[in-house]
N, C-alpha and C positions, 0 to 999 in steps of 0.2 A: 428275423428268425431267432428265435430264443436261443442262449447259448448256457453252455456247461461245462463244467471244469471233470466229473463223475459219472461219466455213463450208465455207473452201476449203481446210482439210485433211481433210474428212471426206469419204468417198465413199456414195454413194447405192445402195443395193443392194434394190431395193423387190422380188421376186421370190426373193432369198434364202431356202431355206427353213429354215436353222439359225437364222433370229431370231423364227420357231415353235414351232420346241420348248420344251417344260416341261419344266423338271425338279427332282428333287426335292433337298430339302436333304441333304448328305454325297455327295450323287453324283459323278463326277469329270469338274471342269469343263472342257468342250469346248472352249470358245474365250477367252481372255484376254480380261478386258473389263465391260461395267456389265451386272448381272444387277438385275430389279424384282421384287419380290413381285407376282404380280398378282392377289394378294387386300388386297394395302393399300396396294403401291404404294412399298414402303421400297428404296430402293438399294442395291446392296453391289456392290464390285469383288470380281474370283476371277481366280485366273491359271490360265490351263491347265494340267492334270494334278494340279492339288489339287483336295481335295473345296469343292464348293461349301458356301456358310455355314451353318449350324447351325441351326433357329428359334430358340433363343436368341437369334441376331445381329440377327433384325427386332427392331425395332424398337416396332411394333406387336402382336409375337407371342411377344416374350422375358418372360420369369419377372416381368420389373417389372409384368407384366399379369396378373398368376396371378389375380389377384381376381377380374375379369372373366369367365373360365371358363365354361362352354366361350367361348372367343372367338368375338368377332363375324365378323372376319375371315374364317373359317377356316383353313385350313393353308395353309403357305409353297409353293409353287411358283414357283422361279425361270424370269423368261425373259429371255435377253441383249437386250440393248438397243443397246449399242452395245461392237463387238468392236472389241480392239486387233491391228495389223497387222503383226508382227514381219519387217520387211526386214534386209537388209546395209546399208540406207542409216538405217535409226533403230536398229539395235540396238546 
């Protein structure tokens, strides 16, 4: 779970329906910002217009787990969690 020291730079957007989507690993990421596996829960940042991480990058799902096989987890489906907001006043 992403953490913060400021609550009041972050905005509340409970109705958004971009922090619903799934997607899958290598697709190209929509919004800059923290993506979750929501089969394990591992973190990873993605910037906009790059592919999103790899299963390799979880944590829970990368090669250091081959043993384990088929995983328990199962597969990586990323869903943003928390999007970064490129203005003229941060960028």
């Amino acid at each position: 779970m992403p953490n913060y020291k400021d609550g009041s730079v972050f905005g509340h957007l409970p109705n958004d329906p971009n922090f619903d989507t799934l997607h899958r690993p290598g697709q190209r990421t929509p919004f800059s910002g923290i993506y979750r596996c929501q089969n394990c829960g591992f973190e990873a940042v993605s910037t906009h217009g790059h592919s999103l991480p790899p299963e390799t990058n979880c944590s829970q799902h990368g090669t250091q787990h081959a043993a384990h096989w088929p995983n328990a987890y199962g597969t990586v489906i990323w869903k943003l969690v928390a999007a970064a907001v490129h203005t003229k006043a941060n960028a």
